[in-house]
C-alpha positions in Angstrom: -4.8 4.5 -3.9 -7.1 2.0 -2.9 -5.8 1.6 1.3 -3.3 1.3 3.6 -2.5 -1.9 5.3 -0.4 -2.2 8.1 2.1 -4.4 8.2 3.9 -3.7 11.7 4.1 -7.1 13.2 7.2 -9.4 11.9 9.2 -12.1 12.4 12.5 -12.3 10.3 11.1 -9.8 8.0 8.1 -11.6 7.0 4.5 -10.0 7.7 2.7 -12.3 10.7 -0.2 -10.5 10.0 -1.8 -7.6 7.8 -4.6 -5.3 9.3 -6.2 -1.9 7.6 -6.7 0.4 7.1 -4.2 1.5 9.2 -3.8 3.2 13.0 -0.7 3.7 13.4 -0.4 7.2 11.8 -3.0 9.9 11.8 -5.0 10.5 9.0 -3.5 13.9 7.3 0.4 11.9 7.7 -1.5 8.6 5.7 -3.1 10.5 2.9 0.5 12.4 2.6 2.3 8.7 2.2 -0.6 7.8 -0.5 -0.2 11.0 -2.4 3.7 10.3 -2.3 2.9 6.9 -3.5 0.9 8.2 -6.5 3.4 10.6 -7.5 6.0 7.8 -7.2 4.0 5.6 -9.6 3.2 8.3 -12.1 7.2 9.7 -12.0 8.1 6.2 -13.5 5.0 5.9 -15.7 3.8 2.4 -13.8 -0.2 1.4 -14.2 -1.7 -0.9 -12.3 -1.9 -2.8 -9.5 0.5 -2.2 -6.9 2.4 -1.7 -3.1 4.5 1.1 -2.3 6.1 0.3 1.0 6.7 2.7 3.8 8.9 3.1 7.3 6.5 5.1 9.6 8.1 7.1 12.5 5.5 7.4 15.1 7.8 10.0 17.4 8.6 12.5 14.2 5.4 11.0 12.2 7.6 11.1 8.8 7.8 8.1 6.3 10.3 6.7 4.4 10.1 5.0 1.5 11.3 1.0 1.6 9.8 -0.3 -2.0 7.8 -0.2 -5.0 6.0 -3.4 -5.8 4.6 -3.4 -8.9 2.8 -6.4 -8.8 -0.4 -8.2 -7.0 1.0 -9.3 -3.1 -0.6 -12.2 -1.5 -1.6 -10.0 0.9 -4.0 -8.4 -1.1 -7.1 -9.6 0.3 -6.8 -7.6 3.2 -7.6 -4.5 1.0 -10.3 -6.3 -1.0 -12.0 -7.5 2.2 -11.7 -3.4 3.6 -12.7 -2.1 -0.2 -15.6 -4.5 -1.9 -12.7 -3.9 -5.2 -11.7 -7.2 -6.8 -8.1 -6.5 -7.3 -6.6 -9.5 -9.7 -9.8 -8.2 -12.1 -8.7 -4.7 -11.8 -5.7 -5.5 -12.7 -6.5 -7.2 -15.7 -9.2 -4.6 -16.8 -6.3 -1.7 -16.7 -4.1 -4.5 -19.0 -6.7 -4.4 -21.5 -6.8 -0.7 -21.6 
């Protein structure tokens, strides 16, 4: 796992605007979601560049899975702009083994 983004603000259930890493949730309840996210990805044998989607419950702090992208989002950017990582080259270095 590279970062989170948050993704809170919508309008018809598309993303006004990405921020990260995220502030919503504290920092122990985030690194739980990104562990559940690599286990998800390794369960169904998936490499490579991808978003795993969660609901985040700020009164019980639990997250619920929503979806699995296993592809580059236009939104990743954000995550380059937080890490220094270029992701679409990434991406094609884990293609060529």
């Amino acid at each position: 796992a590279l970062i989170g983004r948050d993704c809170s603000t919508q309008r018809r259930f598309q993303k006004i605007f990405e921020e990260g890493p995220p502030t919503i949730a504290d920092k122990e309840d985030f690194r739980e979601a990104e562990k559940a996210a690599q286990r998800l990805a390794m369960s169904v044998g998936y490499r490579g560049a991808g978003t795993v989607e969660y609901l985040y419950k700020t009164a019980t702090k639990e997250f619920f899975f929503l979806e699995l992208n296993p592809r580059l989002q236009v939104e990743h950017p954000v995550t380059e702009g937080i890490t220094g990582v270029n992701v679409p080259a990434l991406q094609l270095q884990i293609g060529m083994g």
